[in-house]
Phi, psi and omega in degrees: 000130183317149168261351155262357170297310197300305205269007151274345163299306176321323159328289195307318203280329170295330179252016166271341187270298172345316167289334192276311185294333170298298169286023142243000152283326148297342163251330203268345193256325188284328204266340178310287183329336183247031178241071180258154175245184174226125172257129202279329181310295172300005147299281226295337168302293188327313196287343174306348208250160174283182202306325201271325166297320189298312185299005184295269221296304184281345154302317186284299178334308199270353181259343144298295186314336186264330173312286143025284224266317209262356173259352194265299162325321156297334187244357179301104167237093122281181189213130181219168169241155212182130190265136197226121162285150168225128145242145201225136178297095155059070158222178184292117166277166195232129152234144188246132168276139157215115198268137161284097148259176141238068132259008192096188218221109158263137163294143145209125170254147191278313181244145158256128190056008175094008193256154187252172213267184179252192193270342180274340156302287189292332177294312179322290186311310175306313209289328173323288286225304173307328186277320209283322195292329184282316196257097150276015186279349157264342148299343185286325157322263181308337146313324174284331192282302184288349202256330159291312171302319188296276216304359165281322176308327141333300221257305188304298196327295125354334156243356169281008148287209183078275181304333221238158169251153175257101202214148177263161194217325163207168189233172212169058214026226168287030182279142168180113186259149200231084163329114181235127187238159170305137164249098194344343223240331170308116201243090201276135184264354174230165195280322190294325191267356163289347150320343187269317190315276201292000150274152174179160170158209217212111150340096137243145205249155164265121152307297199292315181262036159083010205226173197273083187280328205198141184224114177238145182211144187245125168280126181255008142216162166321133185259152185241126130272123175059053138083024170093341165329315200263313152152208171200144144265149192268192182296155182070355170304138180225161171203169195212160189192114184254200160191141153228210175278125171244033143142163191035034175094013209261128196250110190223162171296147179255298177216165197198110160221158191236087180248139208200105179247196181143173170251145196254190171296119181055038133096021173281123142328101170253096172292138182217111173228155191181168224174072181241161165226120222246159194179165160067036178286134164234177181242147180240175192291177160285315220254018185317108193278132163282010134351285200270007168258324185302318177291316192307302179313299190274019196254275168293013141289314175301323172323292219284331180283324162294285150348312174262352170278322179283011178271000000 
């Protein structure tokens, strides 16, 4: 086999993971980041302090708190279903119904564009839907996949007081945003947490229940994979990510958008633009079969359709 075909597939394969390692740094790190707790006793030490203990003091806070965050994520099994808008760079927006098993995340889509599907549209997604459940072996694929994604999201999660210095910036009734900039001193031991070198942006935390409302995060200089060898993302790339309670205690994504440009290895345009909007929440049993997320799905689907035809 030619040797230079071998050490350009390799290339390539190094750098799908490299892109693969940024996007999953951008859905799986933003959404960590944004279940940080707070303790308003330890705020209240801080804001007593001069500037440098206080940048300390909120530096330490936030770095107990995600140890917190990352133990409370290991015992979270609840299972819910929730309907997600997608808009994706020059595809079709989507609306999606979606049930939590544990078997994997059954799909059924509802809308295109905004159009809600029709009745030979719906029949297809149930014979889909039947199919996916008799083959399960690609949730079982994306399960694996997501479940290896959640332990990097983990792992980022974990360095980040680490990366970043922390300082409050304004207050708002329980409301209360938090600045995060690189902290120079920091030494990322994987190529995905070198990504922090080239970030800041802004907290906002609720106090009273402890939790994370809102995350905007900016690249503020160009990322180099492999010293650029590899490809870059440029400067200025963002991302925004919200969450609230959506019932029984329970803290889920809301909203997530991603705009991200940059080159890829032998001059491929790597565009990342995404958009969601997460709604609608419920809750479902622990022991939900997909069977019985499959019935659920198409139940409230049929709700939803009668409802919006009697209108």
């Amino acid at each position: 086999m030619n040797m230079f075909r071998l050490r350009q597939d390799g290339a390539s394969h190094r750098m799908r993971r490299e892109v693969q390692s940024f996007r999953s740094f951008c859905y799986l790190a933003i959404a960590s980041v944004m279940v940080v707790w707070l303790l308003p006793a330890a705020l209240a030490q801080t804001r007593a302090s001069d500037s440098k203990t206080e940048s300390q003091n909120e530096d330490a806070l936030v770095r107990d708190v995600i140890h917190n965050e990352i133990e409370s994520q290991l015992r979270d099994n609840s299972l819910w279903c929730y309907r997600e808008q997608q808009q994706e760079e020059s595809k079709l927006n989507k609306t999606l119904e979606v049930c939590q098993t544990n078997d994997g995340d059954l799909e059924r889509l509802v809308a295109v564009n905004g159009r809600e599907l029709d009745s030979a549209e719906r029949r297809a997604e149930d014979e889909r839907i039947q199919y996916v459940i008799g083959h399960p072996e690609q949730l079982r694929a994306k399960q694996k996949k997501e479940r290896e994604d959640g332990e990097q999201e983990r792992n980022l999660l974990k360095v980040f007081p680490e990366a970043f210095h922390f300082q409050c910036e304004s207050e708002s009734g329980n409301l209360v945003t938090f600045q995060f900039r690189p902290n120079p001193y920091f030494r990322p031991s994987t190529r995905a947490s070198q990504v922090f070198h080239h970030m800041e942006g802004t907290l906002v935390l609720d106090v009273q229940q402890k939790r994370l409302v809102e995350i905007n995060g900016r690249l503020t200089s160009e990322v180099k994979f492999l010293g650029g060898l590899l490809g870059h993302l440029d400067k200025n790339g963002t991302f925004v990510a919200k969450q609230q309670e959506v019932g029984n205690d329970h803290w889920d994504l809301s909203f997530l958008s991603v705009h991200m440009n940059g080159r890829a290895l032998f001059f491929k345009t790597i565009i990342v633009l995404e958009k969601k909007t997460l709604f609608d929440y419920k809750p479902l049993p622990r022991g939900e079969t997909l069977q019985q997320a499959a019935d659920f799905l198409k139940r409230d689907c049929d709700i939803h359709t009668a409802s919006s035809s009697g209108k």
